[in-house]
VOMAR-914782 format. One record per residue (C-alpha): residue number from 0; z, y, x. Coordinates in steps of 0.05 Angstrom, whole numbers, padded with zeros to 5 digits. Each point is the difference from the previous one (the first is absolute). Example, Ala and Ser with C-alpha at 12.3 -4.5 7.8 and 13.67 -1.06 7.14 Angstrom:
2
num_Z_Y_X
0_00156_-00090_00246
1_-00013_00069_00027
//
This chain:
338
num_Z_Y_X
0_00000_00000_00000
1_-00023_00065_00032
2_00051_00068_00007
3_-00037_00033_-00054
4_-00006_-00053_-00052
5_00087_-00004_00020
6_00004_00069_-00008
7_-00038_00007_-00062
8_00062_-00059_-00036
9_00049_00038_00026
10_-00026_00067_-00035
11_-00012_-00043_-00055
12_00066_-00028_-00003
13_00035_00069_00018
14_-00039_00035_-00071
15_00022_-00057_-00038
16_00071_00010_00020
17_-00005_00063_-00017
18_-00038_-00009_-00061
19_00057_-00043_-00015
20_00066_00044_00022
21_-00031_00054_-00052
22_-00014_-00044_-00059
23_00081_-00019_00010
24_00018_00078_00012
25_-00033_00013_-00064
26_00020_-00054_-00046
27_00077_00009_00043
28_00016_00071_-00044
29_-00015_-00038_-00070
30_00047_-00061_00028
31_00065_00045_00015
32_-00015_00034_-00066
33_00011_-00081_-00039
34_00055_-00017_00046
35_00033_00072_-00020
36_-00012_-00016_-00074
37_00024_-00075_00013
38_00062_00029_00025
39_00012_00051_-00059
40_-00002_-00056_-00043
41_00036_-00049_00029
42_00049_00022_00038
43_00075_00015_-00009
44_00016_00073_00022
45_00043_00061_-00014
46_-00023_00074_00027
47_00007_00070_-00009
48_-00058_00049_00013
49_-00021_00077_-00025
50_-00068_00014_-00046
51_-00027_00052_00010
52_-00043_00024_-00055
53_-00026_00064_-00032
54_00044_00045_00055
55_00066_-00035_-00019
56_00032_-00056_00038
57_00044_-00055_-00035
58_00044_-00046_00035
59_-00003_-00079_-00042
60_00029_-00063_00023
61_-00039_-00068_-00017
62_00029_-00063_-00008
63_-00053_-00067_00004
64_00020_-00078_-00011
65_-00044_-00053_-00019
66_00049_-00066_-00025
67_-00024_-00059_-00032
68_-00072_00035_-00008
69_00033_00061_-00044
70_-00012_00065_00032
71_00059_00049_-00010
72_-00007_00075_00026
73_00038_00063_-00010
74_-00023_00070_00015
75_00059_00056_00000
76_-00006_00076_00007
77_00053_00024_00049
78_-00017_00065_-00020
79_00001_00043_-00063
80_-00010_-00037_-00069
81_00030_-00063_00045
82_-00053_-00039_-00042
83_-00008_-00076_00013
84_-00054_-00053_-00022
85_00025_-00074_00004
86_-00058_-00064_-00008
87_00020_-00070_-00011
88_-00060_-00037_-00008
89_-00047_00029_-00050
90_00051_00055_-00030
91_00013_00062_00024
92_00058_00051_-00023
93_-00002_00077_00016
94_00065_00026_00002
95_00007_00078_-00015
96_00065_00026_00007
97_-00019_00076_-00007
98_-00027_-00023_-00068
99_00045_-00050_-00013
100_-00056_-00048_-00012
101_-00024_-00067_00017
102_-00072_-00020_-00009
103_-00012_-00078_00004
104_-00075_-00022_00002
105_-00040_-00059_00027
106_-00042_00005_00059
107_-00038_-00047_00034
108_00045_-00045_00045
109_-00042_00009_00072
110_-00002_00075_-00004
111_00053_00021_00048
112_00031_00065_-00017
113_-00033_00028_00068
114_-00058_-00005_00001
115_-00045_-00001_00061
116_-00068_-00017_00010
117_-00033_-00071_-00008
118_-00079_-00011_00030
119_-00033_-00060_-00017
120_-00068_-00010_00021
121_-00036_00044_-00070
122_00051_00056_00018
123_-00018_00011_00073
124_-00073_00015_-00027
125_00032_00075_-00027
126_00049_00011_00065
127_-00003_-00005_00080
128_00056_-00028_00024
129_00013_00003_00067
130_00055_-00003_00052
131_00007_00069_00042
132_00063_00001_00039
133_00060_-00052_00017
134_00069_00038_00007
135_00071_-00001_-00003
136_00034_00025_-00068
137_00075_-00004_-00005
138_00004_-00035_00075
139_-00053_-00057_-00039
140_-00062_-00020_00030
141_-00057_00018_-00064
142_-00075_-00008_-00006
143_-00031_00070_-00035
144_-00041_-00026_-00049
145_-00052_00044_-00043
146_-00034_-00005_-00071
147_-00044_00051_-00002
148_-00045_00003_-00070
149_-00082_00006_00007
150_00004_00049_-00051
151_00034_00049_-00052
152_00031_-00037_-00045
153_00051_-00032_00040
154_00060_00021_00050
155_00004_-00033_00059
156_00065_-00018_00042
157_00032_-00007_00065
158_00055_-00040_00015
159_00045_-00028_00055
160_00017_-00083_-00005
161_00052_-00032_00040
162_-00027_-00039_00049
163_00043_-00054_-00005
164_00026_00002_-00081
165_-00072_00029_-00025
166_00047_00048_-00039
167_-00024_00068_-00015
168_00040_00049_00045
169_-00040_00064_-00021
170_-00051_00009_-00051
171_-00050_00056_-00018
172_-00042_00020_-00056
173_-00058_00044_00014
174_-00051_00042_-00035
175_-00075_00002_00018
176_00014_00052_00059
177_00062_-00046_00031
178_00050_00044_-00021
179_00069_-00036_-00012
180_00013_00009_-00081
181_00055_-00051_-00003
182_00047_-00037_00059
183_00048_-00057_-00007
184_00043_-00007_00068
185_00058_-00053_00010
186_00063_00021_00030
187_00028_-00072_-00007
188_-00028_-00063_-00010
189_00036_-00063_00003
190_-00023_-00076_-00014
191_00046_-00049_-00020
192_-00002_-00075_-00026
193_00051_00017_-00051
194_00008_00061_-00050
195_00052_00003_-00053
196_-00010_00007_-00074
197_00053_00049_-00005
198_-00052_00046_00038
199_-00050_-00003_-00063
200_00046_00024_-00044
201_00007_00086_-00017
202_00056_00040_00036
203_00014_00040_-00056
204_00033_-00014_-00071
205_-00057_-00014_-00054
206_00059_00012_-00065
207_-00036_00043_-00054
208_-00069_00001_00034
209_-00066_-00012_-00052
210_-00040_-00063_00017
211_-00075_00012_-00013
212_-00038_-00062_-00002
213_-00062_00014_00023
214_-00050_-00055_-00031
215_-00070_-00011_00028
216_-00049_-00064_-00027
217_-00061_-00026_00020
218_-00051_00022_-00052
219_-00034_-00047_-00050
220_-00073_-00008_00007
221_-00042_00038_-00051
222_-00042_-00023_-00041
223_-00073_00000_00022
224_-00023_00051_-00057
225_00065_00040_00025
226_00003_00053_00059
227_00048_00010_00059
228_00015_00051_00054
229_-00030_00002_00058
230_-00031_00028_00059
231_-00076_00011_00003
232_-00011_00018_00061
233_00055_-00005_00068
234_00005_00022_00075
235_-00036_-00056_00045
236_00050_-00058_00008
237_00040_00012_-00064
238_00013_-00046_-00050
239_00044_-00006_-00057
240_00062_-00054_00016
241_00048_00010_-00064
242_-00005_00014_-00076
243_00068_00001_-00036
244_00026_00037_-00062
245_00052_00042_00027
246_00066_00034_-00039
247_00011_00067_00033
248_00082_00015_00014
249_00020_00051_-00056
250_-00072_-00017_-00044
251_-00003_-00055_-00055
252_-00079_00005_00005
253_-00032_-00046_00039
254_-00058_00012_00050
255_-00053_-00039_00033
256_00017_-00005_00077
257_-00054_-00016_00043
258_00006_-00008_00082
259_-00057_00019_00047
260_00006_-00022_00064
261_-00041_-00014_00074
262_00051_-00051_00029
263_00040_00060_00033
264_-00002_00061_-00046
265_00014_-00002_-00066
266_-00011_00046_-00074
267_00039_-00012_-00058
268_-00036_00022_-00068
269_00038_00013_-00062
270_-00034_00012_-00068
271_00035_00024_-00059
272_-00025_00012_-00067
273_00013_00087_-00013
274_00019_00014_-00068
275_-00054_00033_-00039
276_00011_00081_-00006
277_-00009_00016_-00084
278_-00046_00054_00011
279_-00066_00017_-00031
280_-00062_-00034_00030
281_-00026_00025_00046
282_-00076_00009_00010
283_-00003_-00001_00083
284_00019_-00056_00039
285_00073_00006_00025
286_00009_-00001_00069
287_00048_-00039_00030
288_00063_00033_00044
289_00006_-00022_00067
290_00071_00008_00038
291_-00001_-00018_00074
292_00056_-00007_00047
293_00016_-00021_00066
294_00081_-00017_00019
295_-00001_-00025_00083
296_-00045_-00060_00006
297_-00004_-00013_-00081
298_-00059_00038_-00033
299_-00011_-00003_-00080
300_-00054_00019_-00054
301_-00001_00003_-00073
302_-00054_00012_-00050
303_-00015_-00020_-00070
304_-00057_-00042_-00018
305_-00013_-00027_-00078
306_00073_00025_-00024
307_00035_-00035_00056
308_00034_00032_00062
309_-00015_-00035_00067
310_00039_00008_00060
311_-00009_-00032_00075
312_00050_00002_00042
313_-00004_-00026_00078
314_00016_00011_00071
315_-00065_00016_00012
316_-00044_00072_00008
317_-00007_00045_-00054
318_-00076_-00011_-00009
319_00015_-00083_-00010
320_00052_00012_-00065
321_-00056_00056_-00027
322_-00051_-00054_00009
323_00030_-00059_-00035
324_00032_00044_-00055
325_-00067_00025_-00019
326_-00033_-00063_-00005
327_00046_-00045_-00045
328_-00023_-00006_-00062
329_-00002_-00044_-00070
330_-00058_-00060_00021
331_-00026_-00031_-00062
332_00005_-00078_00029
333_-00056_-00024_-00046
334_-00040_00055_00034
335_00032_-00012_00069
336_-00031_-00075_-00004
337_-00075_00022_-00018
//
């Protein structure tokens, strides 16, 4: 074998390796964000960290055990309203103690009362997710990890995972220009193998308070000469996930709740039948009020369509809750299917 036909393998075998070192640094950022979900979920742990959102900071404490496959979690407010939310399994209870209220509803058992972001392989097709930096946070070693959307409707994050618990240390939600809108840092985090169930219980008397049951079912099929909400048109890699009939806290009208999601971000949609005005008929088509509003990361948009109010609500840009909003409407199903 001649020098140059050695050389030429060896260049060969070099770009392969390389070839090969970046397909595992690019698939490497989407593995530490599974193992940091993995952990969320399964893992026992008890930490304290600040959220900052909309220009205020909160300090909360969050307590996680998983025991004989029943999630239990408690979030508390160490701050003002001192507010806590306590899962076991599928129910969750909101404790208010400024209102001297608590709010029980169902949820779906998996979703964590933290949420961070989840790729799978349809999801990384709307976000680049890449690893820029490795550094220490609170004397850990962390990999930098970023989810950066492809377009407008979307934040995008950046977040610090422990190196060797996958937990998230530092998390950051960003608008399209990278500037920080919301910020979730631990000052404590601690793993253990055992966690009491004293810990999932409120610290404060609940004597006297109102319990709201808040009721939510999945909704019955229609019938095919029927109609149903939906949405006619979505942002690329939406799709709806949920359709419940929801019992608003404080409302004995139910509404149609429908749930929007791309695998990471999510839009909640509530319609609810507005009671007709007695007024005399009017000649030109009514146009419908919008109301806009935008509260740290949360963004929300209302308009009426057919006699019925519809409001989406998500962490997500303005421009994403403006475009669902706008596009859910009554579908006849017998015309849906021609």
């Amino acid at each position: 074998m001649s020098r140059a036909m050695r050389s030429s393998e060896t260049l060969a075998a070099l770009a392969l390796g390389c070839l090969s070192a970046a397909s595992a640094w690019a698939d490497e950022p989407a593995q530490w964000l599974a193992r940091m979900n993995q952990a969320l979920t399964t893992r026992n742990y008890d930490g304290t960290f600040s959220h900052w959102h909309g220009g205020q900071v909160e300090m909360l404490r969050i307590i996680h055990r998983v025991q004989d496959g029943t999630v239990s979690e408690r979030l508390a407010s160490l701050d003002g309203s001192g507010r806590e939310f306590i899962r076991n399994g599928s129910s969750l209870a909101c404790y208010l103690p400024d209102k001297r209220t608590v709010v029980v509803e169902q949820r779906p058992a998996p979703e964590p009362l933290v949420g961070f972001p989840a790729v799978n392989e349809q999801t990384a097709n709307f976000y680049d997710i890449k690893e820029v930096a490795r550094t220490r946070l609170n004397r850990r070693d962390t990999h930098v990890i970023t989810v950066t959307p492809k377009d407008e409707f979307r934040y995008g994050y950046r977040l610090w995972i422990d190196d060797s618990t996958a937990m998230p240390l530092k998390t950051q939600l960003c608008d399209a220009h990278g500037q920080v809108i919301e910020q979730i840092v631990f000052a404590s985090l601690t793993l253990s193998s055992h966690i009491a169930d004293a810990l999932f219980k409120p610290e404060f008397s609940t004597d006297g308070f109102r319990w709201v049951r808040d009721t939510q079912t999945p909704l019955v099929a229609p019938a095919a000469d029927s109609s149903a909400w939906n949405a006619m048109r979505l942002p690329p890699g939406f799709h709806m996930s949920n359709r419940s009939a929801q019992t608003l806290p404080g409302s004995s009208q139910a509404v149609d709740h429908l749930v929007f999601t791309d695998g990471v971000a999510s839009v909640s949609v509530f319609v609810e039948h507005q009671e007709t005005a007695v007024n005399p008929p009017s000649t030109t088509a009514e146009t419908p009020v919008a109301e806009a509003a935008t509260v740290g990361s949360s963004s929300a948009f209302s308009t009426v369509v057919d006699g019925h109010k519809i409001t989406a609500v998500g962490e997500v840009p303005p421009e994403t809750v403006q475009f669902i909003a706008t596009q859910v409407k009554a579908q006849s199903l017998s015309a849906a299917g021609r």
